[in-house]
N, C-alpha and C positions, 0 to 999 in steps of 0.2 A: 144830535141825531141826524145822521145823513136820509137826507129823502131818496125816493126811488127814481134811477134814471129816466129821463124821458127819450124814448127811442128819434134817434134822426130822421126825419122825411126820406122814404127812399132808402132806410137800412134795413137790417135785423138785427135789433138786441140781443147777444150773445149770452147765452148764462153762466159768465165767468168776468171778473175784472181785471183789470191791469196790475201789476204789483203793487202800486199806488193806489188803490181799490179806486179807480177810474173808471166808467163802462165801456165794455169793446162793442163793436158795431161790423156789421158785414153789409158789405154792396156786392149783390147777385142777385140776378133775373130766375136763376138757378136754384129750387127746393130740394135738387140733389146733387149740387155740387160737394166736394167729399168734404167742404169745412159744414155746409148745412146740414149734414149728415151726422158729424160729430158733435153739431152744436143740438142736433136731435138725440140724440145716445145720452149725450148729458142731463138733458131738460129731462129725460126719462127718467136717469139716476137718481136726479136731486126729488124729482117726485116719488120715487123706490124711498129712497133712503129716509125722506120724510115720513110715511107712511109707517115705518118701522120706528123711527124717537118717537112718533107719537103714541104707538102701541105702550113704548118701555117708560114714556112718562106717565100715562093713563099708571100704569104699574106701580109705578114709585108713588102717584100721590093717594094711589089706593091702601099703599102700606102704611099701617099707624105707625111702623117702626122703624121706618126710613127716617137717616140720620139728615142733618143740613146740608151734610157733604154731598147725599146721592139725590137729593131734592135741587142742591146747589147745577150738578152737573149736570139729572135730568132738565132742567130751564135753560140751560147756556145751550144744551144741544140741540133743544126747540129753537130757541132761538136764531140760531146758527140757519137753521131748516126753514124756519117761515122766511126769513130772507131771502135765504135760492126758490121756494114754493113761487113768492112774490114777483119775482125778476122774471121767473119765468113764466108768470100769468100777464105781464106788461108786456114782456114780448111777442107772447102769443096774442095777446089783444089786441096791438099796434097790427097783426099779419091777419090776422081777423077784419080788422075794420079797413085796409087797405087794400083787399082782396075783393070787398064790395060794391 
């Protein structure tokens, strides 16, 4: 089970990994430099996009006649989602408490 990155002193947690599933890290003084920018459009997404599996799982586990298959893949896409949710509450956390 890989744990959640810990932001570097003095970065921003990115909400996207390496190919190597790594964490990326940005150095800028800058909340609207065009990569914080991007790195905001995403954190938006992955919160959009969560919001919606979670609707389509509530869905499946409400059906009695959903098979293993769609219960199989409503959970993997949860899962997939509370991951980016998480990433992107560590990084916002870390810019929260260094802000104060």
């Amino acid at each position: 089970m890989r744990e959640l990155p810990t932001p570097l002193p003095g970065m921003r947690l990115l909400p996207w990994t390496t190919p190597e599933g790594n964490p990326c890290h940005l150095s800028t003084d800058n909340p609207h430099s065009r990569l914080s920018l991007l790195a905001d459009d995403i954190e938006d997404a992955h919160l959009t996009n969560s919001q919606d599996v979670l609707a389509g799982a509530k869905e499946v586990l409400a059906d009695d006649r959903a098979g293993e298959r769609a219960v199989r893949f409503a959970l993997g896409r949860a899962t997939e989602c509370l991951a980016d949710v998480l990433l992107v509450a560590v990084s916002r956390g870390a810019r929260i408490s260094s802000d104060g």
